[in-house]
N, C-alpha and C positions, 0 to 999 in steps of 0.2 A: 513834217508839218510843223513839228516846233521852233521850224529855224524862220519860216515863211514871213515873219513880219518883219525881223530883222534884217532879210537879206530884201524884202522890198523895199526899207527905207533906205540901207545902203544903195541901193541901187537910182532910187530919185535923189539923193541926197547927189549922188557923181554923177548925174546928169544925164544918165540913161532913159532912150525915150521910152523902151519898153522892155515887160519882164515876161518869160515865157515857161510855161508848163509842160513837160513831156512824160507822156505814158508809155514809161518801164516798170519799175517798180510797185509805182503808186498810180491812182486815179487822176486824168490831166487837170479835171475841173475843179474839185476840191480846195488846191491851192489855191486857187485865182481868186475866191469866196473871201479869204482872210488880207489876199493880196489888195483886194479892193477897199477893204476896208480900211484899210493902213494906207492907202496913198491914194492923190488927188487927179493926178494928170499922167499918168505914166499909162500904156497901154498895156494890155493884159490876155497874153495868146496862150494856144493851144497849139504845142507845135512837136509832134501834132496828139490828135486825140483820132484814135481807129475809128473809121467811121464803119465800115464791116460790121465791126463787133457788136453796133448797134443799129437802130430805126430813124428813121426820118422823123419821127414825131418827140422821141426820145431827146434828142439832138435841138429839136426848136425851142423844145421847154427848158432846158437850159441854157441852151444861147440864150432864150430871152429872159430869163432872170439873170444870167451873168451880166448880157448886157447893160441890163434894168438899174441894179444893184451896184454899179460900176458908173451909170452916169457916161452908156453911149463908149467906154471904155473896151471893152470884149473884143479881139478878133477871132473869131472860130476856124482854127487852123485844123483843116482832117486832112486824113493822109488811107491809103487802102489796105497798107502793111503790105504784106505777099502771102501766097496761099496758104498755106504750112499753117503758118500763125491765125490766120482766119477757122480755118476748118480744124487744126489742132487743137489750140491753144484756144480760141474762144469757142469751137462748135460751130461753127455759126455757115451759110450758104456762100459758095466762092464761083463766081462766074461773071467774064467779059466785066472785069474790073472798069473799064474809061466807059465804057455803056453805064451800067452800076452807079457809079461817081455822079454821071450826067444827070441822072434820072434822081439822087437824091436829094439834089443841090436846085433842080425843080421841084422836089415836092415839098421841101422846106420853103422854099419861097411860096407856094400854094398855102403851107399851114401859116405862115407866117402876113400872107396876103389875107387871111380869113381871120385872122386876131387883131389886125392892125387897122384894116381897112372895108371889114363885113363881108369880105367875098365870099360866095359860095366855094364851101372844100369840098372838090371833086375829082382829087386825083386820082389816075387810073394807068398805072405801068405796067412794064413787065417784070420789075421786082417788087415793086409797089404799090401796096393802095391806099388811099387817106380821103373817104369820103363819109365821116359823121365826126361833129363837134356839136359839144352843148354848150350853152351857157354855163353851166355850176363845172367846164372844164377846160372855159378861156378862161387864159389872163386877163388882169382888169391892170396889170403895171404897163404900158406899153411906148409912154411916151416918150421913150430913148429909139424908139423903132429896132427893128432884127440887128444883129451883131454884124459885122466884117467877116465875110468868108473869104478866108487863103484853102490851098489846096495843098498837098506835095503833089508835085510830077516831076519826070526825067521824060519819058518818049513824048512821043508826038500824042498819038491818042490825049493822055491824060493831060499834055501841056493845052490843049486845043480846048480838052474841056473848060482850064483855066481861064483862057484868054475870052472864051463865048460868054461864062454864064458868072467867074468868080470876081472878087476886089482886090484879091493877089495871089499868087504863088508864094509857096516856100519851096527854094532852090534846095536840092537836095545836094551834102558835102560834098559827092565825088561828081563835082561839074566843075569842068574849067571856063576861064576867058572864052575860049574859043568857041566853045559848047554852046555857051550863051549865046554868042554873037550869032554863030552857023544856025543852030537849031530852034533853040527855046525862044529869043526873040521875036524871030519871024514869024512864030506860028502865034505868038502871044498879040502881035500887032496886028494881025488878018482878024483875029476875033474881034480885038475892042474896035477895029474897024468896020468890022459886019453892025456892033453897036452904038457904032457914032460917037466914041470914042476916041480918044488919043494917048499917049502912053503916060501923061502925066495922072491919068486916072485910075492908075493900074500897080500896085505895090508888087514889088520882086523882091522879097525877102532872101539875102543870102545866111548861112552860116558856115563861115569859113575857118578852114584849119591855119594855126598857126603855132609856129615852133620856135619857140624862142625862150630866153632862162636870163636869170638875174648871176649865173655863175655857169660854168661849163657844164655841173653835172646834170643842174637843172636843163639844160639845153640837151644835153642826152638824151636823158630821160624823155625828154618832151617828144625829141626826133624821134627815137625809138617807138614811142604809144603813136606817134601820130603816123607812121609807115605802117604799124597793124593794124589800125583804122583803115586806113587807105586798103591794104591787103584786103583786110574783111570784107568790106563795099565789095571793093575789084573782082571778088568771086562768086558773087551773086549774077546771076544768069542775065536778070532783067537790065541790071548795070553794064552791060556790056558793050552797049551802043556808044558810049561815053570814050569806053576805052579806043574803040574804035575810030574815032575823032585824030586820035592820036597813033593810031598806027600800032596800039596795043594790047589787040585783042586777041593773042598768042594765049595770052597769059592768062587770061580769066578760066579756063578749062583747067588750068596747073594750079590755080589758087582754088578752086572748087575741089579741086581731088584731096590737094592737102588739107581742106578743110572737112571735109568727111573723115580724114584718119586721125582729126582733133589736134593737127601739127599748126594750131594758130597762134604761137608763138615764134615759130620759125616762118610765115607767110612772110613777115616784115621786110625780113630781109632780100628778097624778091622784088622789093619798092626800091629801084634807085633812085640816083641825084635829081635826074631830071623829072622824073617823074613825080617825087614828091615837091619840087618846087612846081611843077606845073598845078597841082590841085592844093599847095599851104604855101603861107605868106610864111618866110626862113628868113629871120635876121635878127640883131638885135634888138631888145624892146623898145629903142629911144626908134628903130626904124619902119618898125610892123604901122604907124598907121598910115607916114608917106607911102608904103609899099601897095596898103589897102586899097590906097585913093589914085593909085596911080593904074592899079591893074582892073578895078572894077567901077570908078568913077564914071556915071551916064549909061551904067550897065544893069546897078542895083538898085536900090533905094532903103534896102534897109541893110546894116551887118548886124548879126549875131552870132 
């Protein structure tokens, strides 16, 4: 938290359009609060913030003070995490995740139609319910209107939710070109199509890996962390679809096993040449943003 203001003024200062908050260690929203305060125009995501771990009602009230307090700046970036971490790690009820998703991202637009616009709040799901608001427990700040919802997905389910009801996607690391193009595209352009939509209304945040060093070793190093990354994802069960794209889905049951007997230091090595240039931009640093622009240009719209 002590570094937050300076690393957002660095960041508008180099021309960065936006600065983003991720819940590992720390809480996702928290930073954005100081991040706002220190900067005029730069955007201010969550990417992501578990939506699991918490409510639909929880979620509006801070979107709309981040929003509020930012001046229409806030994109509320949630993601579902994976079950383990739901029901471990926060407690909290794990079931038919892209159902879940769907149905949250409606009752936030319900609370948030009922603060902005007088609607009656009458939601009524099957994970959800949100029917009493008072006066002494609306906002009276509202004139930035609700925040920018992005989503994470990788399968179809969740990408479908995006393209039906969200204002973007956050592409999750282990997606390649091709992935894009085959899978997540299409299903993203049928939705904003059901909404009379076109894709210029529709943000695709990527964050991409990239390996490169100002000296050899730094270039090592980098190769190295960034093939255990890649391993890590690659062994995750839900990630597998990706692999498969690519004719690679040998491997994800071998990097799951090694991953259970805590040998995530030896996964990496498991990542060959092609593989890690398929999913990280490998060159050097005078080359990584021709390389950016050449393999994702008309695909993304935002890098991180």
């Amino acid at each position: 938290m002590g570094k937050v203001t300076d690393q957002i003024r660095y960041l508008a200062e180099a021309g960065f359009t936006g600065a983003q908050s991720v819940e590992t260690g720390h809480d996702p929203f928290l930073p954005l609060v100081l991040a706002a305060e220190h900067s005029q125009d730069i955007d201010l995501i969550t990417a992501i913030a578990v939506a699991f771990a918490r409510n639909p009602m929880n979620i509006a009230a801070i979107g709309n003070d981040l929003n509020g307090y930012s001046e229409g700046r806030f994109i509320l970036g949630l993601g579902s995490q994976v079950r383990a971490h739901i029901e471990k790690r926060f407690s909290m009820p794990w079931s038919k995740p892209a159902s879940r998703m769907r149905e949250m991202i409606l009752a936030l637009r319900a609370i948030w139609a009922n603060w902005y616009d007088g609607e009656p709040l009458n939601f009524r799901g099957e994970f959800y319910s949100h029917t009493l608001m008072t006066p002494v427990f609306t906002p009276t700040v509202t004139q930035h209107g609700p925040p920018r919802v992005f989503i994470a997905a990788v399968g179809p389910l969740m990408t479908q939710v995006a393209g039906d009801l969200c204002d973007g996607m956050l592409v999750h690391p282990l997606t390649s070109a091709k992935y894009l193009k085959e899978h997540t595209l299409p299903i993203i352009e049928k939705g904003l199509a059901h909404r009379g939509l076109d894709r210029s209304g529709f943000e695709l945040s990527y964050p991409v890996f990239i390996v490169s060093g100002q000296t050899e070793e730094e270039f090592d190093l980098c190769d190295k962390s960034i093939r255990e990354r890649i391993a890590f994802y690659s062994s995750t069960p839900a990630y597998r679809r990706v692999l498969e794209t690519h004719g690679w889905e040998r491997l994800q049951p071998e990097l799951n096993a090694m991953s259970k007997r805590d040998e995530w230091a030896e996964m990496g090595s498991l990542i060959d040449d092609d593989m890690l240039n398929t999913f990280a931009v490998v060159g050097e640093p005078d080359t990584i943003i021709p390389k950016i622009k050449e393999r994702y240009a008309g695909l993304v719209d935002r890098i991180t």
